[in-house]
Every structure is written in structure tokens, then in C-alpha cells.
LOTORBA-292385 format. One record per residue (C-alpha): residue number from 0; residue in three letters; x negated, y, z negated. Coordinates in steps of 0.5 Angstrom, whole numbers, m for minus. Example, Ala and Ser with C-alpha at 12.3 -4.5 7.8 and 13.67 -1.06 7.14 Angstrom:
! residues 2
+------+------+-------+-------+-------+
| resi | resn |     X |     Y |     Z |
+------+------+-------+-------+-------+
|    0 |  ALA |   m25 |    m9 |   m16 |
|    1 |  SER |   m27 |    m2 |   m14 |
+------+------+-------+-------+-------+
//
This chain:
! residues 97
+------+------+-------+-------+-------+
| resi | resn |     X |     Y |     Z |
+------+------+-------+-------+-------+
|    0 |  UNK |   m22 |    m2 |    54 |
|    1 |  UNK |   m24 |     6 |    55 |
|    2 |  UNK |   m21 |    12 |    53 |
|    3 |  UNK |   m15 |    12 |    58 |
|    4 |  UNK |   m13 |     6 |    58 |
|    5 |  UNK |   m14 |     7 |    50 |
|    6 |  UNK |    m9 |    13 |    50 |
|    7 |  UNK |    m4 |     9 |    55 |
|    8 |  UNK |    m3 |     4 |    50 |
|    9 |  UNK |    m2 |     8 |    43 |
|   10 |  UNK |     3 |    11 |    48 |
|   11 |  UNK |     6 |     5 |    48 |
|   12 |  UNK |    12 |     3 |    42 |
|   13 |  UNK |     9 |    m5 |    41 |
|   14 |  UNK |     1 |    m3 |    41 |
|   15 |  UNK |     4 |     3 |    36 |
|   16 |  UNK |     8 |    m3 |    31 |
|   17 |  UNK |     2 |    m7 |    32 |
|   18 |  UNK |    m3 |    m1 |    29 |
|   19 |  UNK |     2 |     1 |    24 |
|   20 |  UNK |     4 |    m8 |    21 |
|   21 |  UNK |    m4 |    m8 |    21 |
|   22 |  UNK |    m5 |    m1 |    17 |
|   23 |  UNK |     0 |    m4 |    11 |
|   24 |  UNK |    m3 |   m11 |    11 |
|   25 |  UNK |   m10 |    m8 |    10 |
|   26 |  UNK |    m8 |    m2 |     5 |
|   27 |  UNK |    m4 |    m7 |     2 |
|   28 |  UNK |    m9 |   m13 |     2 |
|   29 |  UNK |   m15 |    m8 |    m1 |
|   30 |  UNK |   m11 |    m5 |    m6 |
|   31 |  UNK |    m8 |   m12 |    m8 |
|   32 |  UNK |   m15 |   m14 |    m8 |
|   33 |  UNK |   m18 |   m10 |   m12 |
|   34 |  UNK |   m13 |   m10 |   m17 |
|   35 |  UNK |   m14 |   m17 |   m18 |
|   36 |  UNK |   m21 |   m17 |   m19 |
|   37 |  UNK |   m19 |   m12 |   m26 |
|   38 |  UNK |   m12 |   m16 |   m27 |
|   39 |  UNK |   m15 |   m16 |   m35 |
|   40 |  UNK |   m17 |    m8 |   m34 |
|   41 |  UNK |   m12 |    m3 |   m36 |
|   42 |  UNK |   m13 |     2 |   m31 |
|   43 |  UNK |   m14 |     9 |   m32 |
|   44 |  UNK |    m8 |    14 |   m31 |
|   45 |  UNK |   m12 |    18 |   m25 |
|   46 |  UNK |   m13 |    11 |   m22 |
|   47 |  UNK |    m5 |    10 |   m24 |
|   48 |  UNK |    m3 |    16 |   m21 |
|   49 |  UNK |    m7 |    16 |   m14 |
|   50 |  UNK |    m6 |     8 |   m13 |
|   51 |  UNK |     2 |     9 |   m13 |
|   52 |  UNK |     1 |    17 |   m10 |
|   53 |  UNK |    m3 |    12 |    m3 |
|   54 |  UNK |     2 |     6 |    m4 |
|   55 |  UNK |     7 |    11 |    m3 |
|   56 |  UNK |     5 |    14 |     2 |
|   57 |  UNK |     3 |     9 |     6 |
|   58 |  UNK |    10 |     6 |     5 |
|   59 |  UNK |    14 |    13 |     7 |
|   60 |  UNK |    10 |    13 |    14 |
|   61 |  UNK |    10 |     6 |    16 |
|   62 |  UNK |    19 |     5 |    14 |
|   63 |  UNK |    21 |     8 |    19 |
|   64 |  UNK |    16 |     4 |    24 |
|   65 |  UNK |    15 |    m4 |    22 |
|   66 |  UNK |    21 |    m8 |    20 |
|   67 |  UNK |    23 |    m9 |    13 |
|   68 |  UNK |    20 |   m17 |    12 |
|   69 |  UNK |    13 |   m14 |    14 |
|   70 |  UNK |    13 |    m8 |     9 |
|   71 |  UNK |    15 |   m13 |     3 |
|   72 |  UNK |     9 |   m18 |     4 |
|   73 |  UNK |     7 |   m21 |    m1 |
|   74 |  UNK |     1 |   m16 |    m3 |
|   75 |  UNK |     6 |   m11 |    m3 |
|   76 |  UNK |    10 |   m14 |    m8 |
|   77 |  UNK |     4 |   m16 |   m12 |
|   78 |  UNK |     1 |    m9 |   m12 |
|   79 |  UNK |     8 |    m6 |   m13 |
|   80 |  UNK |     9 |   m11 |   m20 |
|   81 |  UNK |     2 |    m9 |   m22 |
|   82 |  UNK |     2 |    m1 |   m21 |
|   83 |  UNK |    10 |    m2 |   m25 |
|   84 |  UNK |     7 |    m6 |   m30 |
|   85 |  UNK |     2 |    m1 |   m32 |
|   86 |  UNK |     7 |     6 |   m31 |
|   87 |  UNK |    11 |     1 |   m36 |
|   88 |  UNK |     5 |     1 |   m41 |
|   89 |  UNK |     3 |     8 |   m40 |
|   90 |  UNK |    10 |    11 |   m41 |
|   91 |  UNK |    10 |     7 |   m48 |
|   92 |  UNK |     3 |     8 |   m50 |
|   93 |  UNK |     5 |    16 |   m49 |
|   94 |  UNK |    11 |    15 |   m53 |
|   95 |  UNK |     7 |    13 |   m59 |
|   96 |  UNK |     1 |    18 |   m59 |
+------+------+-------+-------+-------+
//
């Protein structure tokens, strides 16, 4: 595929849902993995905070542009439960410092 015929089909709505469904899964999946591979691993605020801040905003830009069934996967369930699990742990750890 050249150049033009590149741009001629990111142009074109179906290629864009394509593109977009495969950047959730990937973000989804690398994210999912690598939480996984430090599922007995507390994670550190900063890490907390910049996983959840890219997860969401993946999330924003990819709603209004794939269907509803492929933006909630199941490894965007898993990272979601994982990174809410942590906030959970976090907010109570500050409570009794």
C-alpha cells in the first residue's frame, strides 16, 4: 500500500473503526499484561496514577468511535478492576498514615 492509497483509506469510516478497535485491544492488552506479570506487586502511586490517566484517555477517545461491547473487553475489565482495586488500597493506606 503507498502513501495515497494510505491516506484514501484512513479517510474512509470503516478502516478508522478498524484502526481505532485495534488500539484499544493493544492498549488494553499491554496494560492488562503487564499488570499481570506484577498481580502480587502493589503498584506505586505514580504508577497508579499515570495507568489510570492513560486508560482513560484512551478510553475518552476511542467511545465515541467503537462500539460499546469492544471498548468493554475483557482486559479492559481486568485493568479496570485491578487499577480500582489499587485507588481502594491507596485511599485507605492515606487514611491511616
Amino acid at each position: 500500500m503507498n502513501a495515497r492509497e494510505l491516506r484514501h483509506a484512513i479517510k474512509n469510516e470503516t478502516y478508522r473503526t478498524i484502526i481505532g478497535k485495534n488500539l484499544w485491544l493493544e492498549t488494553c492488552l499491554k496494560i492488562d499484561g503487564w499488570l499481570t506479570e506484577r498481580k502480587d506487586i502493589p503498584l506505586h502511586l505514580y504508577q497508579l496514577h499515570v495507568l489510570t490517566d492513560i486508560t482513560r484517555a484512551v478510553y475518552e477517545m476511542m467511545r465515541n468511535h467503537i462500539e460499546e461491547q469492544d471498548i468493554e473487553n475483557e482486559y479492559y475489565k481486568e485493568v479496570k478492576l485491578r487499577l480500582d482495586t489499587e485507588e481502594a488500597v491507596n485511599s485507605l493506606e492515606e487514611d491511616h498514615v
